[in-house]
N, C-alpha and C positions, 0 to 999 in steps of 0.2 A: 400300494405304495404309500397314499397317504396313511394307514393304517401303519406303516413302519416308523413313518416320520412320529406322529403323535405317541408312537411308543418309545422313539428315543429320545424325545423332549423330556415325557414323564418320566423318565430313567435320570435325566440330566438335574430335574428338576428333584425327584425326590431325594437325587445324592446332597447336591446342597442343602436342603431342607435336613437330611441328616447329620450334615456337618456343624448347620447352626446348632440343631438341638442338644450336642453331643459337648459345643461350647457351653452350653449351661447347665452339664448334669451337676450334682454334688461333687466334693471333695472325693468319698468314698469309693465313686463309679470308676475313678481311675487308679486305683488303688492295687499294685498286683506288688504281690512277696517274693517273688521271684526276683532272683538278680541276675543280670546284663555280667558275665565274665569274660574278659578278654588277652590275650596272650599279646606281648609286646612283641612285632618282626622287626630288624632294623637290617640296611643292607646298604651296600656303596658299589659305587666302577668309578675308576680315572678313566677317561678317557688322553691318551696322551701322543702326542707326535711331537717330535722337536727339531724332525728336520725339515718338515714340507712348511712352506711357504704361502700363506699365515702357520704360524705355530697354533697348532694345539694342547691345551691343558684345561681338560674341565670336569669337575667331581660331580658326579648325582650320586645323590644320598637320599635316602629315606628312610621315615620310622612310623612305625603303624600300630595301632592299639587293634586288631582283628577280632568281634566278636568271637566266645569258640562256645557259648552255654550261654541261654536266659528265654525269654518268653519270645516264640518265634516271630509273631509280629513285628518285634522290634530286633531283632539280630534281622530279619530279613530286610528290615529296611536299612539301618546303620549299616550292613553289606553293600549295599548298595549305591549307597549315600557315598562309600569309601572307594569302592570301583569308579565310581565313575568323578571323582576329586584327580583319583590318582590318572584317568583318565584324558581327563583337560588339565593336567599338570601343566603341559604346556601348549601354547594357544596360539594364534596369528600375531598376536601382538608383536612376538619377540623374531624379528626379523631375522636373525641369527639360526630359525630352528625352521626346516620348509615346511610349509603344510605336510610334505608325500612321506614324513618320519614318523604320523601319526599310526599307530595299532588299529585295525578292526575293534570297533567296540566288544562284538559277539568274543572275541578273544579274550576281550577283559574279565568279560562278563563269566568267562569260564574259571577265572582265578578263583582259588578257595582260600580258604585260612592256615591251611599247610602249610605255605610261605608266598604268601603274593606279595610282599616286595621283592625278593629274588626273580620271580616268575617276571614281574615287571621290570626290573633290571635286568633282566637275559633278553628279555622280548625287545628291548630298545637298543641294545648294544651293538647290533647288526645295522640298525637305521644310523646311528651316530657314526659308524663309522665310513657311511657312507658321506656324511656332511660336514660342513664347514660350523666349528664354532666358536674356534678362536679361544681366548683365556677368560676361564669364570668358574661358574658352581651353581648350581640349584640344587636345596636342601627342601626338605617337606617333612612333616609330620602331623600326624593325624594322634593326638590324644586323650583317650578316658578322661575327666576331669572329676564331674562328680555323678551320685548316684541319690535317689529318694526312692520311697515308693511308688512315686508318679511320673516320675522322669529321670534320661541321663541326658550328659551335655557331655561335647565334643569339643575340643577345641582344634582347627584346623592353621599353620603355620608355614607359609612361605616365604624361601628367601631368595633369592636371584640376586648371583653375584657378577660384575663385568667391571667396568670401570670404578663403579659402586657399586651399593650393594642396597636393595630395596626389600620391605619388608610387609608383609600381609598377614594377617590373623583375620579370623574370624570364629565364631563361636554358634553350634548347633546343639539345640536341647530335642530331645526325641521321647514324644508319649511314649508309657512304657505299657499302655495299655491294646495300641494298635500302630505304633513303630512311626506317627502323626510328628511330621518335621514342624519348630516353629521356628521361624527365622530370625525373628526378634522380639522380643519381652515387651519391651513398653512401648505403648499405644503412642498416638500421632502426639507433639508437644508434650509430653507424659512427664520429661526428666524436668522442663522447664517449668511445670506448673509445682513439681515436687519440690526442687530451690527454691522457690516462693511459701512453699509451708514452713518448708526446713532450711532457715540461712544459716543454721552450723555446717552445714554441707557446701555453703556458696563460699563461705570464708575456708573451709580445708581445699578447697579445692580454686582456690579462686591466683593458685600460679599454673593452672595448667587450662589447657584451652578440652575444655568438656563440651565441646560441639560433636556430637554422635554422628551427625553425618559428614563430619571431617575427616572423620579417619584417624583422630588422633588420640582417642578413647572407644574402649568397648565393655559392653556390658551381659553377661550369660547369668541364668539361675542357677545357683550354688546352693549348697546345701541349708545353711542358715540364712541365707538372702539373697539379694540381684548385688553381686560381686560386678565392681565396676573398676576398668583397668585403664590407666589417662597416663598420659605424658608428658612431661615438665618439660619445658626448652630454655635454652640460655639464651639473652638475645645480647649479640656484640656489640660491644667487647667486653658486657658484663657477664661474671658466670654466676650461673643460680646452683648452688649447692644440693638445691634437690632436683635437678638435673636430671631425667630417667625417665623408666616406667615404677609405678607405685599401682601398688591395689588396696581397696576398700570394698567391706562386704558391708551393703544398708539394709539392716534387718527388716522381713518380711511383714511384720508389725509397721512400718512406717513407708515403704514402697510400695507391697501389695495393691493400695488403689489406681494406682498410674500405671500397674501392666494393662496386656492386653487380656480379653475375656479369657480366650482359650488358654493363658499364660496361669491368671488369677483362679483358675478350676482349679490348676494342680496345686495350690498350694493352701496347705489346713489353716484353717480360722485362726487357731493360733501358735502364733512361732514356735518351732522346734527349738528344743531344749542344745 
């Protein structure tokens, strides 16, 4: 027994010790020529009553970027990454939807790239009409963004509509060398200490609130740099004209230091043309 124990610690042990070392290989080590190809599925159901008492009208929609071709380590993980997104679509949060409407995961897990938003939209159609949901919409999209030698990025997109309407992004880059999720690019205080080298950036940016963990900017590796997307707000009863979302891509030459290690692997010495 203890001979089992000691062998699943060194097992435990030398994966992390591989993961460190693997943050510090060269630029080169992650290098595959191979490309990530993917087919667009996009699919919808109304759900609709108008005579039962709450009314129902409620649209789900989706749109999926499905690997269908590239280096299997990373289609198997991006597959995966996308089942189980479209999986926790929706969650306990949203009081409106019961736990008991959830799928089998194993079920998900069967969808392929043939059309798994259809598959997913048949599979829930029979639970919705079992429930109460009253008037609204939830939209999702899961999109390709960009591609390198070293990585792709995802961008993931929800919007839940009822009274209003709320809205969620987020953005995932995937080694393309062994299908390695990173969550986020720059290191702990990383953007703060970079506005301090760079105040042309504090001044273009200084009507929108670039707090990262506010939720109200985000940032993914793009192809020429760490492309950072914020948002303008008006405050009443004045309107600020640049009012939105805006993006900004900060070339790798000037951010690179402020990612994170595993971030800073994949990207060459020096900036892409």
């Amino acid at each position: 027994m203890k001979r089992h124990i000691k062998t699943f610690l060194w097992l435990i042990i030398t994966g992390l010790l591989t993961t460190a070392c693997n943050n510090n290989q060269p630029y080169d080590y992650y290098v595959v020529q191979q490309e990530l190809q993917a087919d667009t599925q996009s699919d919808s159901i109304l759900f609709e009553d108008t005579i039962s008492d709450p009314r129902t009208y409620y649209l789900l929609s989706a749109t999926v970027d499905f690997p269908t071709d590239g280096p299997q380590p990373l289609t198997d993980s991006v597959c995966n990454f996308i089942r189980e997104v479209i999986y926790y679509l929706f969650d306990d949060q949203d009081s409106s939807i019961p736990e008991a409407i959830h799928i089998p995961f194993n079920t998900v897990c069967s969808w392929n790239g043939d059309n798994i938003v259809t598959d997913f939209i048949s599979n829930y159609r029979p639970l919705y009409q079992r429930s109460t949901l009253g008037v609204g919409a939830d939209y999702l999209t899961l999109a390709f963004l960009a591609q390198t030698e070293t990585f792709v990025t995802y961008v993931v997109q929800r919007c839940s509509c009822g009274a209003s309407c709320s809205y969620d992004d987020s953005y995932c880059t995937f080694r393309k060398k062994d299908g390695h999720l990173i969550d986020f690019p720059l290191r702990n205080n990383g953007f703060a200490s970079f506005l301090k080298k760079y105040p042309k950036y504090t001044d273009l940016l200084q009507s929108a609130d670039y707090g990262l963990d506010e939720g109200y900017a985000y940032a993914y590796l793009d192809v020429d740099g760490l492309t950072y997307r914020y948002r303008v707000f008006s405050e009443w009863p004045d309107y600020n004209p640049e009012e939105g979302w805006h993006e900004i891509t900060i070339p790798y030459s000037e951010i690179k230091p402020y990612l994170t290690k595993e971030a800073q692997a994949l990207i060459p010495e020096t900036p892409q043309e």
